[in-house]
CHARMM-style PDB file with segment names, atoms N, HN, CA, C and O in Angstrom:
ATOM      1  N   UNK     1      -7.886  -6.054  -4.030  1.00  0.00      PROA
ATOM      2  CA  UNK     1      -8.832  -5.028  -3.662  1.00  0.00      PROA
ATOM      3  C   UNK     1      -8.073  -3.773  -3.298  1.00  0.00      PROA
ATOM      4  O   UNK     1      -7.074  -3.719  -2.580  1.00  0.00      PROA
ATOM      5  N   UNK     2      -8.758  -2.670  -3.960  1.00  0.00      PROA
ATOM      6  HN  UNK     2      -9.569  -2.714  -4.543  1.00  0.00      PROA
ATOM      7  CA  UNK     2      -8.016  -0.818  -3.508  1.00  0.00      PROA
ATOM      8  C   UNK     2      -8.471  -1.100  -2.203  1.00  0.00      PROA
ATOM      9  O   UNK     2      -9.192  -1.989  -1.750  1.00  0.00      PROA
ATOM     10  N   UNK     3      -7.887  -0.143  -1.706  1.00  0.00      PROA
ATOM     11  HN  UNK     3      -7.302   0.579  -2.074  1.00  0.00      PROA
ATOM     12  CA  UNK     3      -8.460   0.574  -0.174  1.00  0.00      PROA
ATOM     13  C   UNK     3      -8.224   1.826  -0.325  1.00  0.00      PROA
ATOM     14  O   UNK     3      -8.045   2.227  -1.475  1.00  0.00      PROA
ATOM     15  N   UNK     4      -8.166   2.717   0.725  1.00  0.00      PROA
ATOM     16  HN  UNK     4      -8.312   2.391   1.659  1.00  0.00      PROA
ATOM     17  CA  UNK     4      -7.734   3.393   0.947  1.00  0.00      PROA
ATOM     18  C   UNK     4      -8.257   5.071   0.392  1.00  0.00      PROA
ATOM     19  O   UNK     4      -7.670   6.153   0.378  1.00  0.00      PROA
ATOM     20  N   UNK     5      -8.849   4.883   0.212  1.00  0.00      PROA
ATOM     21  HN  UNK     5      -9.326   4.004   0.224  1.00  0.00      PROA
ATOM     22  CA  UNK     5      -9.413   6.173  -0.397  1.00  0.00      PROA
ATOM     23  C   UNK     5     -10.975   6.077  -1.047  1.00  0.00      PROA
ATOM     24  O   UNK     5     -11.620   5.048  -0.847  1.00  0.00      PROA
ATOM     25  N   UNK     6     -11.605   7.276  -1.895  1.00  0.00      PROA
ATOM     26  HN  UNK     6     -11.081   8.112  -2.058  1.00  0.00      PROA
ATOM     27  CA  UNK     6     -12.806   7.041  -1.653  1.00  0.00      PROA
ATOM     28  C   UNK     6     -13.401   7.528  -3.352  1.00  0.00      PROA
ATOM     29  O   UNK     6     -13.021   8.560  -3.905  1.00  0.00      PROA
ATOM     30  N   UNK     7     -14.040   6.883  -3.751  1.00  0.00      PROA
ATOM     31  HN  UNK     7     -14.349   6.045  -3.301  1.00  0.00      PROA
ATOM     32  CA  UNK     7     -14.736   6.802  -5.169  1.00  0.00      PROA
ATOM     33  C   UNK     7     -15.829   8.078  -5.220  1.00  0.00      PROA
ATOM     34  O   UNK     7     -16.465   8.269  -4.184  1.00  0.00      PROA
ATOM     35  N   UNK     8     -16.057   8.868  -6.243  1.00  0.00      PROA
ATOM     36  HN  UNK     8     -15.540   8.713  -7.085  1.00  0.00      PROA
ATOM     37  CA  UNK     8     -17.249   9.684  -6.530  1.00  0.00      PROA
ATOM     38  C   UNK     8     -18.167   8.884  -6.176  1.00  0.00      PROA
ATOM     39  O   UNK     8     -17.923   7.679  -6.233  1.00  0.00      PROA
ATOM     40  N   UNK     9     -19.667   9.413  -5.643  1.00  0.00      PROA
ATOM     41  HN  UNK     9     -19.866  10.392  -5.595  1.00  0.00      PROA
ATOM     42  CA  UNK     9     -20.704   8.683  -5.416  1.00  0.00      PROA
ATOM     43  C   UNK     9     -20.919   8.173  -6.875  1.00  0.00      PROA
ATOM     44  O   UNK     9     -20.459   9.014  -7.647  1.00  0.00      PROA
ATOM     45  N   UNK    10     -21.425   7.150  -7.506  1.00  0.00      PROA
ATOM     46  HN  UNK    10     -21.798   6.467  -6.879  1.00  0.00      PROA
ATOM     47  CA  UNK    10     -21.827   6.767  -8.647  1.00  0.00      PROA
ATOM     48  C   UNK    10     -20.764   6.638  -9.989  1.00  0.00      PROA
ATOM     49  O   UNK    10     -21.140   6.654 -11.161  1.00  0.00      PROA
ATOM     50  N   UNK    11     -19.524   6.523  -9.585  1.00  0.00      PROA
ATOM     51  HN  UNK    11     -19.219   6.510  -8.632  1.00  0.00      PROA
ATOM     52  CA  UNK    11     -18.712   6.414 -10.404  1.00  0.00      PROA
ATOM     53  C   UNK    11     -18.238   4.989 -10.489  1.00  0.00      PROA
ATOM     54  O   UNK    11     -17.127   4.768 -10.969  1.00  0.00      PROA
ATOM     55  N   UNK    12     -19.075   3.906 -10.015  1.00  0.00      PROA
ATOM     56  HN  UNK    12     -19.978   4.086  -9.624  1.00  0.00      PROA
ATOM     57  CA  UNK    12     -19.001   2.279 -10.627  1.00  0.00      PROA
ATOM     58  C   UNK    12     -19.635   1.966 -11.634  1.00  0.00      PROA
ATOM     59  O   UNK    12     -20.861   2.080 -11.634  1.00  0.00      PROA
ATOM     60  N   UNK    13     -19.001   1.531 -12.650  1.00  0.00      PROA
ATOM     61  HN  UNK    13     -18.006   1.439 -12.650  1.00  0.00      PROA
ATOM     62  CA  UNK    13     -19.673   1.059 -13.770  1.00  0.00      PROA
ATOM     63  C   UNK    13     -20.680  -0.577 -13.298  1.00  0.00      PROA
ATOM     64  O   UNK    13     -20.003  -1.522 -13.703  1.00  0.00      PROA
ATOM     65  N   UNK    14     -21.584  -0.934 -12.826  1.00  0.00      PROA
ATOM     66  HN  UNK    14     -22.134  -0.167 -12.496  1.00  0.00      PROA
ATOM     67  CA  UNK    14     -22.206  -1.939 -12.642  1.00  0.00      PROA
ATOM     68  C   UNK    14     -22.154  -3.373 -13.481  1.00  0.00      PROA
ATOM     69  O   UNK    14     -22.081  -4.570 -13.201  1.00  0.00      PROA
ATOM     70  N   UNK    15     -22.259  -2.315 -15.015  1.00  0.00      PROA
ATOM     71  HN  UNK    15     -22.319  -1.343 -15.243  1.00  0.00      PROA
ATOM     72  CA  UNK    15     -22.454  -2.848 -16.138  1.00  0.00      PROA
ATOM     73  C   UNK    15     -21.151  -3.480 -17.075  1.00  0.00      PROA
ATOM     74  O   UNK    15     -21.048  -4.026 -18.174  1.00  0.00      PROA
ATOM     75  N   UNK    16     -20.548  -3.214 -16.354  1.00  0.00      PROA
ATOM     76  HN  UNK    16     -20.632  -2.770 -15.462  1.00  0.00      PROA
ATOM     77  CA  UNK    16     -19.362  -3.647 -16.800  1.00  0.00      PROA
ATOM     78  C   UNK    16     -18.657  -5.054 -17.357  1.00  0.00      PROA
ATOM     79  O   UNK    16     -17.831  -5.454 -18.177  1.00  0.00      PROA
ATOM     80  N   UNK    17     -19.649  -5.557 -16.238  1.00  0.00      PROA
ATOM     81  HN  UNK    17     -20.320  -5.232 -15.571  1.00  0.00      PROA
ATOM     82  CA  UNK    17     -19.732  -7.020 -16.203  1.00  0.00      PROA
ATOM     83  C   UNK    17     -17.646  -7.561 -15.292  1.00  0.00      PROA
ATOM     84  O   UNK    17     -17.323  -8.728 -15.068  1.00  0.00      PROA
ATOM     85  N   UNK    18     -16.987  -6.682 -15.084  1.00  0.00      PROA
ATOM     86  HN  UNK    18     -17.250  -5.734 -15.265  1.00  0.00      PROA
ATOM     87  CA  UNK    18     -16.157  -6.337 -13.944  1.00  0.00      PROA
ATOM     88  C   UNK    18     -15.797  -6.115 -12.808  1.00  0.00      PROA
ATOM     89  O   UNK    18     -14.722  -6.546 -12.391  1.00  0.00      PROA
ATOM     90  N   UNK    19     -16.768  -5.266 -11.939  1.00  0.00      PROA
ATOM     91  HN  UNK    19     -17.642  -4.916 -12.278  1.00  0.00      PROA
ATOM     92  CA  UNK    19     -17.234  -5.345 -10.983  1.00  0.00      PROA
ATOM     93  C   UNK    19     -19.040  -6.070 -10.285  1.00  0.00      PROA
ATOM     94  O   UNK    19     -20.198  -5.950 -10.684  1.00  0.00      PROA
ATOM     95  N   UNK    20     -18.373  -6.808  -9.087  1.00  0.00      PROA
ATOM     96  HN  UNK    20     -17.432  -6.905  -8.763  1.00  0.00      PROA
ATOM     97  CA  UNK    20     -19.849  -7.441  -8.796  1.00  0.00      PROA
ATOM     98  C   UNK    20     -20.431  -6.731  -7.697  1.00  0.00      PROA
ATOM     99  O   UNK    20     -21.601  -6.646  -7.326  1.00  0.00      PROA
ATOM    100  N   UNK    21     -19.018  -6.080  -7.110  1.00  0.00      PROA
ATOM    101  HN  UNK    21     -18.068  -6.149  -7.411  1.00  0.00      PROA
ATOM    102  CA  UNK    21     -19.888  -4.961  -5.874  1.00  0.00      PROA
ATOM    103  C   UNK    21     -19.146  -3.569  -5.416  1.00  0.00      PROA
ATOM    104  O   UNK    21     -17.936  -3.766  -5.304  1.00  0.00      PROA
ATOM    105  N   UNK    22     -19.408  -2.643  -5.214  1.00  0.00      PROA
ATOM    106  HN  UNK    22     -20.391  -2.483  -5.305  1.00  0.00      PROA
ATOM    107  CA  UNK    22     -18.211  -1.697  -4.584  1.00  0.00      PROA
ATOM    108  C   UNK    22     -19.377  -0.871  -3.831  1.00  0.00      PROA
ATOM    109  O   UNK    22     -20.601  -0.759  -3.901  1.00  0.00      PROA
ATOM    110  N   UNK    23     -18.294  -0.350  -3.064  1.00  0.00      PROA
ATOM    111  HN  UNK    23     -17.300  -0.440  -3.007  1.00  0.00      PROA
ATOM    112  CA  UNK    23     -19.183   0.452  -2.409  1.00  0.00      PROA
ATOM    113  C   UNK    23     -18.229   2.458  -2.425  1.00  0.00      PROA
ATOM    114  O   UNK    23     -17.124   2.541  -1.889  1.00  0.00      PROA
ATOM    115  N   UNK    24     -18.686   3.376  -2.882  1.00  0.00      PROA
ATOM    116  HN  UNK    24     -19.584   3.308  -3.318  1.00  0.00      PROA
ATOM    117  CA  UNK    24     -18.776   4.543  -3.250  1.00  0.00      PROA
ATOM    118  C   UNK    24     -19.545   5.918  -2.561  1.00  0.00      PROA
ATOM    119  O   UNK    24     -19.939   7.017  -2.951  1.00  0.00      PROA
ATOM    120  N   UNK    25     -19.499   5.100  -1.228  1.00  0.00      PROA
ATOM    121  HN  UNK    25     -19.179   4.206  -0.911  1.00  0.00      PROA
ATOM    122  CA  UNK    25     -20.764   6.326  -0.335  1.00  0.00      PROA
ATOM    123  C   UNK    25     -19.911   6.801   1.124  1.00  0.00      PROA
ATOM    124  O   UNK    25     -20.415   7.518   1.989  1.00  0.00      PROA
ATOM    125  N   UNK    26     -18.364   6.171   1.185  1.00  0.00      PROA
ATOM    126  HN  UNK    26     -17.954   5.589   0.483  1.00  0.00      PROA
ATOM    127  CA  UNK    26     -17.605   6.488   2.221  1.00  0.00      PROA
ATOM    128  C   UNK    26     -16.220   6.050   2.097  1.00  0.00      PROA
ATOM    129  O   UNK    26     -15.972   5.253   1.192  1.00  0.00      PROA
ATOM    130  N   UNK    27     -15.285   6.438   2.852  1.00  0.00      PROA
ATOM    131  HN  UNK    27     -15.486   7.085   3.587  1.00  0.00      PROA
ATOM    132  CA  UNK    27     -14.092   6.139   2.961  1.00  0.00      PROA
ATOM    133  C   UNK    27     -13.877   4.707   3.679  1.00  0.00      PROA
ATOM    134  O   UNK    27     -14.684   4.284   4.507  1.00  0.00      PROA
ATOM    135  N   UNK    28     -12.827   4.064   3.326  1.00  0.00      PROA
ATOM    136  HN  UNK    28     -12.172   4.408   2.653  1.00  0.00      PROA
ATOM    137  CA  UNK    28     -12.524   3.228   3.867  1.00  0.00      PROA
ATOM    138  C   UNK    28     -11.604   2.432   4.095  1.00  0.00      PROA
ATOM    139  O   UNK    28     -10.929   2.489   3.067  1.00  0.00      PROA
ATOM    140  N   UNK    29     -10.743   1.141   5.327  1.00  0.00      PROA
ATOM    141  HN  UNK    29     -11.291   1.094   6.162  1.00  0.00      PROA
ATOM    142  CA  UNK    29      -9.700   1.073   5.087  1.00  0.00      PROA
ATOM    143  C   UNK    29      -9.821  -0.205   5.195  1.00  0.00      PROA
ATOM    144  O   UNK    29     -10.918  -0.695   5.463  1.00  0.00      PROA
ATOM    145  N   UNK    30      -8.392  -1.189   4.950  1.00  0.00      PROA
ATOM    146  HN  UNK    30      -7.501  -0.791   4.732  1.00  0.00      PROA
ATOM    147  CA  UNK    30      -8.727  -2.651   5.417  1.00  0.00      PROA
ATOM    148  C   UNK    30      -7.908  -3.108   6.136  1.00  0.00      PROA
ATOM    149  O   UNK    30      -6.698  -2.895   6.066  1.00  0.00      PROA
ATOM    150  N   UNK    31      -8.593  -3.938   7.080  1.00  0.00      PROA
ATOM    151  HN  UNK    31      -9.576  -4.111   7.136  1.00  0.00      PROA
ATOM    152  CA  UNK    31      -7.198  -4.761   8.052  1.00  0.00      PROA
ATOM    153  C   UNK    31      -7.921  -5.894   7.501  1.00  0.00      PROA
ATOM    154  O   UNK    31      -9.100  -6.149   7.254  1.00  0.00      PROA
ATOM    155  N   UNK    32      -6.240  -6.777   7.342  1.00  0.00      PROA
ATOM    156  HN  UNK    32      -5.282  -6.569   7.542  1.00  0.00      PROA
ATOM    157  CA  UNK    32      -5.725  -8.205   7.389  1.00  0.00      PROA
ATOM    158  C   UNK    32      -4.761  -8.610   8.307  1.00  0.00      PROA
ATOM    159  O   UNK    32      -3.881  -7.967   8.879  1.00  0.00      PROA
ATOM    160  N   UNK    33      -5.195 -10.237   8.366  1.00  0.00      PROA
ATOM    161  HN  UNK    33      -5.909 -10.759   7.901  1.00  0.00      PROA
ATOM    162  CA  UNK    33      -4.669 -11.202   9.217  1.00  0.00      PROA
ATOM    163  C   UNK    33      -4.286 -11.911   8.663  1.00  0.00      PROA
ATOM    164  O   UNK    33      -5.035 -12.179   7.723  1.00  0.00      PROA
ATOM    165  N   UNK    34      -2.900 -12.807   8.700  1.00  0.00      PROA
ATOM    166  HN  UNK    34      -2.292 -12.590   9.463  1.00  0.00      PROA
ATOM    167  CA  UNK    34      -2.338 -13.779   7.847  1.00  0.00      PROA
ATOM    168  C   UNK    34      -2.496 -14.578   9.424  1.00  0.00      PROA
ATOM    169  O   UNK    34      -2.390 -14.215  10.595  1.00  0.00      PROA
ATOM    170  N   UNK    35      -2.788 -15.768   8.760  1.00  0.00      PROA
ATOM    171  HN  UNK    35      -2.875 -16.062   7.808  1.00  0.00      PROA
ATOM    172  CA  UNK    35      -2.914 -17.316   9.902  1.00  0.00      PROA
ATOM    173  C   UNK    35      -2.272 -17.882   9.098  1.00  0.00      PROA
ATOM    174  O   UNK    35      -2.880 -18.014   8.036  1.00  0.00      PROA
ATOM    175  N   UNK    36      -1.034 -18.398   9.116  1.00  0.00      PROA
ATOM    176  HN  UNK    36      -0.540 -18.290   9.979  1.00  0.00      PROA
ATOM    177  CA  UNK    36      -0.377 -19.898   8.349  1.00  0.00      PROA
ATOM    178  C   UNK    36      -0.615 -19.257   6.625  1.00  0.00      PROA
ATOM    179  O   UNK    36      -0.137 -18.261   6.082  1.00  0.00      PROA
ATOM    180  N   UNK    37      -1.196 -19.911   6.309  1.00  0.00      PROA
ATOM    181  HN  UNK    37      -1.585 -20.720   6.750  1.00  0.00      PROA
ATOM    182  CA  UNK    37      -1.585 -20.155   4.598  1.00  0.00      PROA
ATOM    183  C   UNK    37      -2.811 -19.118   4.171  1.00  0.00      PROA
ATOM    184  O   UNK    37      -3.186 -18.999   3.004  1.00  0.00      PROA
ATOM    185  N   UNK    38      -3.419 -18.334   5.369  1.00  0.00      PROA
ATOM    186  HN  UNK    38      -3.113 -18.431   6.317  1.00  0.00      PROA
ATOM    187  CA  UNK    38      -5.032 -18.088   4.769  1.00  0.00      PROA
ATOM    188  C   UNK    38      -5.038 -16.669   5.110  1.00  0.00      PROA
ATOM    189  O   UNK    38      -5.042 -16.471   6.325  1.00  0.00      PROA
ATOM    190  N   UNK    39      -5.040 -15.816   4.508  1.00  0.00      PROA
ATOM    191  HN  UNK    39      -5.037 -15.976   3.521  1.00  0.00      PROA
ATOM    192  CA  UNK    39      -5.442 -14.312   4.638  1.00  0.00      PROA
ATOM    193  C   UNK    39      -6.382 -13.899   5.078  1.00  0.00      PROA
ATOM    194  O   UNK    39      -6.856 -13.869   3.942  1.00  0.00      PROA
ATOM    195  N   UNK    40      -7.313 -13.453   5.782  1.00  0.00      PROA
ATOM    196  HN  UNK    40      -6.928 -13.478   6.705  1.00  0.00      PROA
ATOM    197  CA  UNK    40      -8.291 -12.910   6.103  1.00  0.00      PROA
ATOM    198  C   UNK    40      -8.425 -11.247   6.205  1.00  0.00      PROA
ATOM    199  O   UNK    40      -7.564 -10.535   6.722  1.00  0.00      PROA
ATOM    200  N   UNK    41      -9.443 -10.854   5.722  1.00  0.00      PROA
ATOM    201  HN  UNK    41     -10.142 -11.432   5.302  1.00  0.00      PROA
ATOM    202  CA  UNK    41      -9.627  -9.356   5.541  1.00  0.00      PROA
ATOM    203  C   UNK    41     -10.789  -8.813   5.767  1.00  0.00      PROA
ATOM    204  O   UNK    41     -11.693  -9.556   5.382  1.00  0.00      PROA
ATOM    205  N   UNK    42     -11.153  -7.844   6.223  1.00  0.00      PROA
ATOM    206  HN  UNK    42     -10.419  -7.241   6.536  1.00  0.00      PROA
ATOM    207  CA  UNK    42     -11.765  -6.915   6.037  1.00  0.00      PROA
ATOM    208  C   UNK    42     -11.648  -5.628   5.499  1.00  0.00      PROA
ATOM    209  O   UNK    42     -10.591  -5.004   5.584  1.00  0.00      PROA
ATOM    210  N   UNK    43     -12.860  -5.083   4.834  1.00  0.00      PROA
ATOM    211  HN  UNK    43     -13.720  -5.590   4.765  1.00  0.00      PROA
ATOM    212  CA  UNK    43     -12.975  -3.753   4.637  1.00  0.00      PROA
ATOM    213  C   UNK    43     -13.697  -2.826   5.177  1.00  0.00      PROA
ATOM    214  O   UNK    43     -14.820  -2.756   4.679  1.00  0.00      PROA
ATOM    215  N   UNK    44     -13.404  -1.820   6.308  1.00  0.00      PROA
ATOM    216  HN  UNK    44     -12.491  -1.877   6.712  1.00  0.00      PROA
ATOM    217  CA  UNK    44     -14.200  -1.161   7.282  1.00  0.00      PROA
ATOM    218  C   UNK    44     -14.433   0.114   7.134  1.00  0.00      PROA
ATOM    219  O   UNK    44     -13.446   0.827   7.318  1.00  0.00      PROA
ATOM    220  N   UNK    45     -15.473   0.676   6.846  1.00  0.00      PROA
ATOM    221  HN  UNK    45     -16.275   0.097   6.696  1.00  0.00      PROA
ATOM    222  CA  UNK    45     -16.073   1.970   6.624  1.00  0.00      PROA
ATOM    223  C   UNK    45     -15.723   3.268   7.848  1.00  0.00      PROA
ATOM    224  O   UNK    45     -15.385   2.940   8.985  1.00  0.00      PROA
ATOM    225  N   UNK    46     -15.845   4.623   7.478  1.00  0.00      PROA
ATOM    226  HN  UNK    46     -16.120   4.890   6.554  1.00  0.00      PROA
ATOM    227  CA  UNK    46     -15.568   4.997   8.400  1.00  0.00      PROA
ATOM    228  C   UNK    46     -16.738   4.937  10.166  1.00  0.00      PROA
ATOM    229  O   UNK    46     -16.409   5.301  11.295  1.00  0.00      PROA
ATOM    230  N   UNK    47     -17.967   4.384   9.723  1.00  0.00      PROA
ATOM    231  HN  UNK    47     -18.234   4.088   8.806  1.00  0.00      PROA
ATOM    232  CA  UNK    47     -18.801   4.229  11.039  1.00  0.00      PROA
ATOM    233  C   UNK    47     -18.863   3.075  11.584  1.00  0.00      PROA
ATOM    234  O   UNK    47     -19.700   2.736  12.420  1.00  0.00      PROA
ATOM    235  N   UNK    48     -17.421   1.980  10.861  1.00  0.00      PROA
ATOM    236  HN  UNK    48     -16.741   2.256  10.182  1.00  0.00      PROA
ATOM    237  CA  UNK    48     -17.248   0.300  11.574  1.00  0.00      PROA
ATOM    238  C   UNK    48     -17.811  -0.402  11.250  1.00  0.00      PROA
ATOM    239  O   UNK    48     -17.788  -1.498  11.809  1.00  0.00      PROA
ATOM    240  N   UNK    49     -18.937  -0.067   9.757  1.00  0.00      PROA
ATOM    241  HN  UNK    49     -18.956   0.823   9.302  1.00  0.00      PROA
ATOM    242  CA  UNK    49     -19.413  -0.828   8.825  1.00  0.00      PROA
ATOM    243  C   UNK    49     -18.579  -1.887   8.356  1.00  0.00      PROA
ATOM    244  O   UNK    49     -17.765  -1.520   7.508  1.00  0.00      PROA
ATOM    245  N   UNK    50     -18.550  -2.989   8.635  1.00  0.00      PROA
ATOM    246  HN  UNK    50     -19.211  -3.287   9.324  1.00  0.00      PROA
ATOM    247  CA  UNK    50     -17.485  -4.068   7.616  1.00  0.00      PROA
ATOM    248  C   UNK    50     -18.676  -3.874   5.955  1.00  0.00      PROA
ATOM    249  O   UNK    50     -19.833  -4.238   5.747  1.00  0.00      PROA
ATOM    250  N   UNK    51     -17.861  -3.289   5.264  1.00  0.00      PROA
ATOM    251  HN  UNK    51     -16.921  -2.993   5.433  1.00  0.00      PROA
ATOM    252  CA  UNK    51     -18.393  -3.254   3.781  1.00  0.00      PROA
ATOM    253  C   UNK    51     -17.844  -4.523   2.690  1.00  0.00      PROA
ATOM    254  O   UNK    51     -18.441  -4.779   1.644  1.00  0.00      PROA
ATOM    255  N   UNK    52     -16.941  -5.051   3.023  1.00  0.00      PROA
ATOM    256  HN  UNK    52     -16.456  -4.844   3.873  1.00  0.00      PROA
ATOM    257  CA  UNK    52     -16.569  -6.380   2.393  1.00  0.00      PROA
ATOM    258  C   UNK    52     -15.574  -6.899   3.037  1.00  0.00      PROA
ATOM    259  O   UNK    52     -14.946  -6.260   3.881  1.00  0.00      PROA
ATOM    260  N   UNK    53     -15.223  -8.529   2.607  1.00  0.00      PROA
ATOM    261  HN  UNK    53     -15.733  -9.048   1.921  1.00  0.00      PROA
ATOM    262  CA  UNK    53     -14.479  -9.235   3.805  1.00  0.00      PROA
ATOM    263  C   UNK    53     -14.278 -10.677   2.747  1.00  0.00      PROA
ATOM    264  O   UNK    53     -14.964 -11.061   1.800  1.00  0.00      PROA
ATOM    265  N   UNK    54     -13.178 -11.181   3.302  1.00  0.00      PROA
ATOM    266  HN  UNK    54     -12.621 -10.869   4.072  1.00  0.00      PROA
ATOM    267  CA  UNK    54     -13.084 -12.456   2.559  1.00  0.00      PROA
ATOM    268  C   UNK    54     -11.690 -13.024   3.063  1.00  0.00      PROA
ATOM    269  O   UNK    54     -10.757 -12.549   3.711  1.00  0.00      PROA
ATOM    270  N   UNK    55     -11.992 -14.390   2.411  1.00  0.00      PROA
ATOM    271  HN  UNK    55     -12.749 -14.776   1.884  1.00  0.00      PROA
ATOM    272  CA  UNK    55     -10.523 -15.238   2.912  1.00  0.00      PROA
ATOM    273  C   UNK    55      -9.682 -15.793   1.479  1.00  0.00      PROA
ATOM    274  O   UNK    55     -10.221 -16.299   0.494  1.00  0.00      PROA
ATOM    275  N   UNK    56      -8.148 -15.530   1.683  1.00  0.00      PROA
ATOM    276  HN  UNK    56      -7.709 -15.120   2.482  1.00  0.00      PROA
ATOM    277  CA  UNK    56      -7.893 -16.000   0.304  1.00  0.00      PROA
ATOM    278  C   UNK    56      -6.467 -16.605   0.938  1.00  0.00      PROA
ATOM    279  O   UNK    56      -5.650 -16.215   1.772  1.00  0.00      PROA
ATOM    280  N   UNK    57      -6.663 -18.053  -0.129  1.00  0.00      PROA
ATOM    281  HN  UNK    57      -7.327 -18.369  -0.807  1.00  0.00      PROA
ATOM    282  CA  UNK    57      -5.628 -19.071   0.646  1.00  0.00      PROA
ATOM    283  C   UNK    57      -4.758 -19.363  -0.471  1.00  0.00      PROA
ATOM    284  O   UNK    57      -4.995 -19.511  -1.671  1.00  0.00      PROA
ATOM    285  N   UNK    58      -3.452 -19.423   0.366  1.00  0.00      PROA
ATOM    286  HN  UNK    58      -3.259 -19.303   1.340  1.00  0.00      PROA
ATOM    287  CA  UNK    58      -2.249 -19.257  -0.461  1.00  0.00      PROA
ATOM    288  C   UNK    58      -2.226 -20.764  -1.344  1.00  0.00      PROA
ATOM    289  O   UNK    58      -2.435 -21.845  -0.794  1.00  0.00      PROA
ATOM    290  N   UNK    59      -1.903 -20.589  -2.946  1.00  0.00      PROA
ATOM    291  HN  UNK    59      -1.733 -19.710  -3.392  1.00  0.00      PROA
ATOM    292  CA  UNK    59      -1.826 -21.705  -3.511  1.00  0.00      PROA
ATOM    293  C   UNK    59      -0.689 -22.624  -3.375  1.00  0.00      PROA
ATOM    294  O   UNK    59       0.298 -22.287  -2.721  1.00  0.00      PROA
ATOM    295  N   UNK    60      -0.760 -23.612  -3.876  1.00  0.00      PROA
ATOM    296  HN  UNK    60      -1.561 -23.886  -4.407  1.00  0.00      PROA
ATOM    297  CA  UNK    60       0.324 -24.934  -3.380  1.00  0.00      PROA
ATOM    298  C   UNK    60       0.973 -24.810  -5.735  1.00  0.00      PROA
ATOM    299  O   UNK    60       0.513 -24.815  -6.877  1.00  0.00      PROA
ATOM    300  N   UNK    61       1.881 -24.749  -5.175  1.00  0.00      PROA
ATOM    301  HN  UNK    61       2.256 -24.745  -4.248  1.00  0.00      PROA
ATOM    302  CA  UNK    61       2.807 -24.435  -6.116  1.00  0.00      PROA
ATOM    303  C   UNK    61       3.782 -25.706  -6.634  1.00  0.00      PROA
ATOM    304  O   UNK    61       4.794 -26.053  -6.025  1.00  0.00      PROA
ATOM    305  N   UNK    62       3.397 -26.200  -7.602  1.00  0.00      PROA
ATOM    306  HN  UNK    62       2.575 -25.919  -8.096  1.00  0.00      PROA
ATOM    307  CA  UNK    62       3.750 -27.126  -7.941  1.00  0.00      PROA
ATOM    308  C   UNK    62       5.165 -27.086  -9.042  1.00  0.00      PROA
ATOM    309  O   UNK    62       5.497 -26.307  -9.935  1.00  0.00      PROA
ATOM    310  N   UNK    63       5.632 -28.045  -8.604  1.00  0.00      PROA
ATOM    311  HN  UNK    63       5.363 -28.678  -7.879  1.00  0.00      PROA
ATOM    312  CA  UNK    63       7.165 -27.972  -9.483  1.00  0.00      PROA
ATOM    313  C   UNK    63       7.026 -29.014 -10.138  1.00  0.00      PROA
ATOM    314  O   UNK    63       6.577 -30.130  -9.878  1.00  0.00      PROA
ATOM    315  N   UNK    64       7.737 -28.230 -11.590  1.00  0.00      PROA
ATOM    316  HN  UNK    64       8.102 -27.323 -11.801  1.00  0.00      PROA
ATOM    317  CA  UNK    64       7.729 -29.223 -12.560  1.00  0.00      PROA
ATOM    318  C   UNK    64       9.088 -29.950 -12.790  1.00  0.00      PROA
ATOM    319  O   UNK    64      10.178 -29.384 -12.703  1.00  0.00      PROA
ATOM    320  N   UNK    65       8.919 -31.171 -13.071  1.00  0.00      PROA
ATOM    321  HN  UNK    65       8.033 -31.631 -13.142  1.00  0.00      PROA
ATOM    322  CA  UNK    65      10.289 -32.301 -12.843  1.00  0.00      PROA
ATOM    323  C   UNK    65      11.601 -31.506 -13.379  1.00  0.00      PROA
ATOM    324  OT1 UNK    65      12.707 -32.045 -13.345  1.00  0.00      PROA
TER     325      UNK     65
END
């Protein structure tokens, strides 16, 4: 996920079949938290809106013989 800066109003293609959500009506930044294996994030608008958020867990990496 971008952060950090801010999209023309209406400059997401919907249709794209690429994007499933964005948001284009404010600036915004993200804090993350690493716990062990699991990332956690947010994306916070400038009025403390959380506008998206999610957890993404580190994969187990398998070696081959």
């Amino acid at each position: 996920m971008g952060s950090g800066g801010k999209l023309r109003f209406g400059n997401i293609d919907r249709t794209s079949g690429l994007t499933d959500r964005g948001f284009d009506t404010d600036n915004a930044f993200l804090a993350v938290e690493i716990d062990g294996d699991k990332m956690y994030f947010n994306a916070i608008a400038t009025d403390g809106s959380i506008v998206d958020s999610g957890i993404i867990e580190r994969r187990v990496r398998v070696r081959k013989p």
